[in-house]
Structure formats: structure tokens, C-alpha cells
C-alpha positions in Angstrom: 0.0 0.0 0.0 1.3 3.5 -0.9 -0.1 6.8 0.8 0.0 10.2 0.8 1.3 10.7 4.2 3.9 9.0 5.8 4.6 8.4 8.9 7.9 8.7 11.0 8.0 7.4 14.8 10.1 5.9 17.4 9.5 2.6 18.4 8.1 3.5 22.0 5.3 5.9 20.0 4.2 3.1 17.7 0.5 2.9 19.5 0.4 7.0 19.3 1.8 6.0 15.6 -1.1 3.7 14.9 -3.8 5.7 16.5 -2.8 8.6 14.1 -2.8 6.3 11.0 -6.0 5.3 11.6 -7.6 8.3 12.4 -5.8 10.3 9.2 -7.2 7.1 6.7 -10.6 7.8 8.9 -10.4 11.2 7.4 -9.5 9.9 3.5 -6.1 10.5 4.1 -3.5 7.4 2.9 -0.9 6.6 5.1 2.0 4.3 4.8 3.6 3.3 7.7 6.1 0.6 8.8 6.1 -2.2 10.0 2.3 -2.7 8.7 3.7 -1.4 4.9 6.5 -3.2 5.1 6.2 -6.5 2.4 7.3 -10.2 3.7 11.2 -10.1 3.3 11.5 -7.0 2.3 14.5 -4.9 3.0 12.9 -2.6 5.9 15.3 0.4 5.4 14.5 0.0 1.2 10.8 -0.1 2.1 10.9 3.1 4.0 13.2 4.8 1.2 11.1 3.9 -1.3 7.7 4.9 0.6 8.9 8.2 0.8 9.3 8.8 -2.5 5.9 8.4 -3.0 4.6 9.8 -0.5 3.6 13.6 -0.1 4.1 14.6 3.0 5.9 13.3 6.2 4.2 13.4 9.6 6.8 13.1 12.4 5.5 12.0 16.0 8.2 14.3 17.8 8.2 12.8 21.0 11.5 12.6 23.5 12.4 9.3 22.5 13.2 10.8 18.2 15.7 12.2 19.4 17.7 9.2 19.6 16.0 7.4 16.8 18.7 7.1 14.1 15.8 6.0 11.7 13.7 9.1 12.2 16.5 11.2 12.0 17.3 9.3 8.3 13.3 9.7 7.6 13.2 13.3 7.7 16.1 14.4 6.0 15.1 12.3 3.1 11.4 13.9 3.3 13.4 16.9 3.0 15.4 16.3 0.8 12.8 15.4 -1.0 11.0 18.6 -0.7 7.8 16.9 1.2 5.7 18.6 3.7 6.7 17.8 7.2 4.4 18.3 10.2 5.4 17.3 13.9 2.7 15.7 16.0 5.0 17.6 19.3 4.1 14.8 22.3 4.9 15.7 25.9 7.3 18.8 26.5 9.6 19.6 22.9 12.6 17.8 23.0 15.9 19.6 22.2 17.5 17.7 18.8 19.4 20.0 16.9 19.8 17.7 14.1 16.0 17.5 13.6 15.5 21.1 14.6 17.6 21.7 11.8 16.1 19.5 9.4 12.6 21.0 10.5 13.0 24.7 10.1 10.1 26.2 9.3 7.5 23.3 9.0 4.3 23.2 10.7 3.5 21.5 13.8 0.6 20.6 15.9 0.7 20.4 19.7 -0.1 17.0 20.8 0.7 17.1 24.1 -1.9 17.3 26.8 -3.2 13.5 26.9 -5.2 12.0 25.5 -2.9 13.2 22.4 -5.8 11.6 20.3 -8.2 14.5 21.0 -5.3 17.0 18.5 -5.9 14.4 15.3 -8.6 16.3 13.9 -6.2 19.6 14.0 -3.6 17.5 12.8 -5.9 16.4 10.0 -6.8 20.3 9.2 -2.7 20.7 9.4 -1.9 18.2 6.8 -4.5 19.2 4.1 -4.0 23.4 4.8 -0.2 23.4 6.7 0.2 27.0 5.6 -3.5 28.8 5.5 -1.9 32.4 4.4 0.5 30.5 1.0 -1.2 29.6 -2.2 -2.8 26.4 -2.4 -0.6 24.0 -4.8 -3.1 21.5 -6.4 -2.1 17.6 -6.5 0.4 17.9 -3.2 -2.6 17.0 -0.8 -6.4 17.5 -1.1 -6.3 21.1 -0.1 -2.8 21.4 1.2 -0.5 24.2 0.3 2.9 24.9 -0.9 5.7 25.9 2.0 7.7 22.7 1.8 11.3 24.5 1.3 
């Protein structure tokens, strides 16, 4: 399966993870998102790689354990790098990573930290299909998302 949104977690976040993936396909949004997207046998790191390619936009749960996550880290500068749209779901207090700080800039966010985190999805939802309300709309990047992704 290949979606339009993909998205990046640490290992401890992977029920947060879920909860959003299900709630953004609730909301006609595709996701792809490992290990669920992940073929039998294939190359995990290739998978990922690969999905982000075709994927749109990146949604990073930007919790205090990313910040150690060497795979996250990898996931977002190649979303970058790949000029996608990158929006941090921030859980608990903002961690201090000046590696993803720095790949981060100026994307949006949305604050997903007084639990239950689950209750900022439909703002997360709005975030991904406008991330940048006062930019001209770009048509095919998201249903109703926007350019801003430098």
C-alpha cells in the first residue's frame, strides 16, 4: 500500500503511531507506515526509502524518544530532501534535537501534548490538508494542502 502521508515514529510511539494512521485514513487521508507497509522479506530500510518517494508529505511524531532514533533522523532528512511537507505531531514537553530542529525549520506543527494526544488528530488532520492557511494552495500535493515545503 502507498499513501500520501507517511509516517515517521520511534519505536516507544508506535500505539500513538497507529492511532494517528488510523484516524488520518478515517479522514481519507493514505498513510503508509512501517512495519504494517513493510512486504514479507523485504528490505525494511529499502521499504521506508522507497515509501517516501511516493509519499507527499511526512508526519513526524516528535516525542523525546526521536531524538535518539537514528531512523527518524534518516526519515526526515530524506522527506526533505525530497521537498515533502513535514508536520510534527510535538508529544509531551519539545525535546531539544538540533539535528531535527535543523532538518525541521520552518514546517508546521501541531501540539499533541496534553493526553489524551488523540483529541489534536482532527487539527492534525486540518494541518496536513492546509499546513500553511496564508500560501497559495498548490493543487495535486494534498487534497487542499498548500505549498511551503522549502
Amino acid at each position: 500500500m502507498s499513501g500520501n502521508v507517511y509516517i515517521s515514529y520511534a519505536h516507544q510511539d508506535r500505539d500513538l503511531a497507529a492511532a494517528v494512521c488510523l484516524h488520518l485514513e478515517s479522514h481519507a487521508i493514505p498513510c503508509w507506515i512501517a512495519p504494517r507497509d513493510v512486504l514479507p522479506g523485504e528490505d525494511h530500510a529499502g521499504a521506508c526509502a522507497a515509501a517516501l518517494q511516493r509519499c507527499s508529505a511526512l508526519v513526524l511524531l516528535f516525542s523525546e524518544h526521536v531524538c535518539d532514533c537514528a531512523h527518524v533522523h534518516r526519515e526526515v532528512k530524506l522527506a526533505r530532501e525530497g521537498r515533502l511537507l513535514v508536520v510534527s505531531f510535538r508529544i509531551g514537553a519539545r525535546p531539544k534535537s538540533i539535528a531535527l530542529d535543523g532538518y525541521l525549520g520552518d514546517s508546521p506543527w501541531v501540539p499533541g501534548s496534553n493526553p489524551p494526544e488523540t483529541r489534536h488528530l482532527d487539527f492534525l488532520v486540518d494541518k496536513i490538508r492546509n499546513p500553511f492557511p496564508d500560501r497559495e494552495r498548490v493543487p495535486g500535493l494534498l487534497p487542499g494542502a498548500a505549498a511551503g515545503t522549502e
